[in-house]
C-alpha positions as CSV (number, residue, x, y, z in Angstrom):
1,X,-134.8,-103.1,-54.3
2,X,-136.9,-103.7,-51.3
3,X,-136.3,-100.4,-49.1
4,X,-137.1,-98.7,-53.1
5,X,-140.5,-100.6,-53.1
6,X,-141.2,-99.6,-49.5
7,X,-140.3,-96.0,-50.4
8,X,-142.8,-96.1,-53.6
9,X,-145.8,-97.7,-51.3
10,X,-144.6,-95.4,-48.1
11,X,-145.3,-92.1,-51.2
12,X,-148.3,-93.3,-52.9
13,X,-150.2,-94.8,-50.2
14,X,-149.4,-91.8,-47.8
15,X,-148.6,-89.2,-49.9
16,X,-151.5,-89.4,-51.7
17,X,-153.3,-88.0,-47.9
18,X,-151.6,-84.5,-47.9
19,X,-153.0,-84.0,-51.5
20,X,-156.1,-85.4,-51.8
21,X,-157.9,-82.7,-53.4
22,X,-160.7,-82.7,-56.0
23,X,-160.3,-82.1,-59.7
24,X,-162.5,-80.1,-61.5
25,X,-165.1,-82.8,-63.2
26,X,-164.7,-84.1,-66.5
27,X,-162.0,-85.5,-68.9
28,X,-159.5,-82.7,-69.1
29,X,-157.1,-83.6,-66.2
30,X,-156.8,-87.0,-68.3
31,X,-154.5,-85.2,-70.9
32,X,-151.7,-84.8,-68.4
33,X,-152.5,-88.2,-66.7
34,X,-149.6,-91.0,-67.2
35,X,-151.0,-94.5,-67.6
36,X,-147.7,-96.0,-66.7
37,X,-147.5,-94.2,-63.7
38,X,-150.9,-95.3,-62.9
39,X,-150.3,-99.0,-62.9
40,X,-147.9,-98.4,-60.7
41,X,-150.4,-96.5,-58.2
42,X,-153.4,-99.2,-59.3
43,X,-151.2,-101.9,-58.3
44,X,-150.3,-100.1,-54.8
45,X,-153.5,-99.1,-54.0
46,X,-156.3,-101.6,-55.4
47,X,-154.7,-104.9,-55.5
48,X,-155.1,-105.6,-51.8
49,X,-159.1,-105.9,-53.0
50,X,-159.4,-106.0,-56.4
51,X,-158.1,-108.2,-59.4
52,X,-156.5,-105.9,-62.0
53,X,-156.7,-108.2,-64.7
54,X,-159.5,-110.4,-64.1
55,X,-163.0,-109.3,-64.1
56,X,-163.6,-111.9,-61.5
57,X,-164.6,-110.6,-58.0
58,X,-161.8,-110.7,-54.4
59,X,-162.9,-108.8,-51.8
60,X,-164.1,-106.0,-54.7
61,X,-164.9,-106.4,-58.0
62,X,-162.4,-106.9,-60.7
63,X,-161.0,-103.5,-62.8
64,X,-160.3,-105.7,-65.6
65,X,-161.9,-103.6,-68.8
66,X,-163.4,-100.9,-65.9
67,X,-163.7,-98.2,-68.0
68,X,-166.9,-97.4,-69.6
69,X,-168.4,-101.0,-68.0
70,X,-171.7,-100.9,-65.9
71,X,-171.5,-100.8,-62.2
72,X,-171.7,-104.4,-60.8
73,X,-172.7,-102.7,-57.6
74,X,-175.9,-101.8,-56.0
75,X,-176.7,-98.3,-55.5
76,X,-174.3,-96.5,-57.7
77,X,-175.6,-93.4,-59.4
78,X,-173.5,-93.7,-62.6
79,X,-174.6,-95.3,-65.8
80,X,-170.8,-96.5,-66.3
81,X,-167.9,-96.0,-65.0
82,X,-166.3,-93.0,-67.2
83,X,-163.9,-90.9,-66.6
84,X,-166.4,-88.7,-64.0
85,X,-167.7,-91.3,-61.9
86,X,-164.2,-92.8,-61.5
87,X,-163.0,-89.7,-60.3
88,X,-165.8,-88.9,-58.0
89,X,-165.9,-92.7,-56.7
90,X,-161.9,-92.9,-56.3
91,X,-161.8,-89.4,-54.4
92,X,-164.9,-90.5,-51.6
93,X,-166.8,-94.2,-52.3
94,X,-168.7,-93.4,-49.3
95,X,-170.2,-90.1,-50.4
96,X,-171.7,-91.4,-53.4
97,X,-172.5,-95.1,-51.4
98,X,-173.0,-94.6,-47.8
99,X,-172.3,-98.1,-46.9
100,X,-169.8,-99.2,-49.2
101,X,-167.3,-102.0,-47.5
102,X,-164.7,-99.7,-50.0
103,X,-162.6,-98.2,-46.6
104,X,-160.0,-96.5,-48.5
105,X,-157.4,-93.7,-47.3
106,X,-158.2,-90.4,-49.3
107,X,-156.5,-91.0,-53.2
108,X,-155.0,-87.5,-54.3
109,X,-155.5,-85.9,-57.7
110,X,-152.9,-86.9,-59.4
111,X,-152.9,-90.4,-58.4
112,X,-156.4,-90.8,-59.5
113,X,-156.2,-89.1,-62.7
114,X,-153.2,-91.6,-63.6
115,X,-155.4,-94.6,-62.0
116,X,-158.2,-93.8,-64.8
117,X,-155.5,-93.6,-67.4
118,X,-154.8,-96.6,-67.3
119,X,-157.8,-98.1,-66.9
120,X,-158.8,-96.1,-70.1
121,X,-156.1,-97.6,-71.9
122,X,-156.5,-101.1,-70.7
123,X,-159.8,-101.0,-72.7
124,X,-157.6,-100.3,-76.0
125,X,-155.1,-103.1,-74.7
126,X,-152.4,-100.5,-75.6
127,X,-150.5,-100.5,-72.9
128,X,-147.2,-102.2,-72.4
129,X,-146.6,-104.9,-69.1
130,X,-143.8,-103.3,-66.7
């Protein structure tokens, strides 16, 4: 079970680097995004700084109820954090905040579009636990 966990981190957290690209902006690339899978990923790649189910702050701000919510953050262009702005923040914090303390390896397409899915449906609730 261990050397399987290992395997799962070793794929998403460095996997993730070979396919990094951008997807085109907008919602679209939500329709094939798995929110299961995305917990999964959220768990792998944010919990080190972030509570998932608290809005309270760690390092980063909590992602509890994330999507559509205002940016606690200084100096973040978006109005909330939709669907757009997650994408464009979880493919490069530092080009849309220079000096963001967020140091994270580059998050692939696929992984990010399944990261906003669930966070889209946390904010319904309608999710099952794992």
């Amino acid at each position: 079970m261990k050397r399987l966990f290992l395997t799962l981190v070793f794929i998403l957290f460095f996997g993730g680097l070979a396919y990094a690209g951008n997807t085109v902006p907008g919602e679209p690339f939500l329709q094939t995004a798995d929110a299961v899978r995305g917990k999964v990923v959220a768990e792998v790649r944010c919990l080190a700084c972030h509570h998932l189910h608290l809005t309270s702050k760690r390092i980063g701000p909590g992602l509890k109820g994330i999507y559509n919510r205002k940016p606690t953050i200084s100096g973040v262009p978006f109005a909330r954090w939709d669907a757009v702005a997650l994408d464009a923040w979880l493919a490069n914090p530092r080009a849309i905040k220079p000096n963001t303390p967020m140091n994270t390896p580059p998050v692939a397409a696929r992984d990010r579009a399944d990261i906003i899915a669930y966070f889209k449906k946390d904010e319904t609730r309608s999710l099952p636990d794992l």
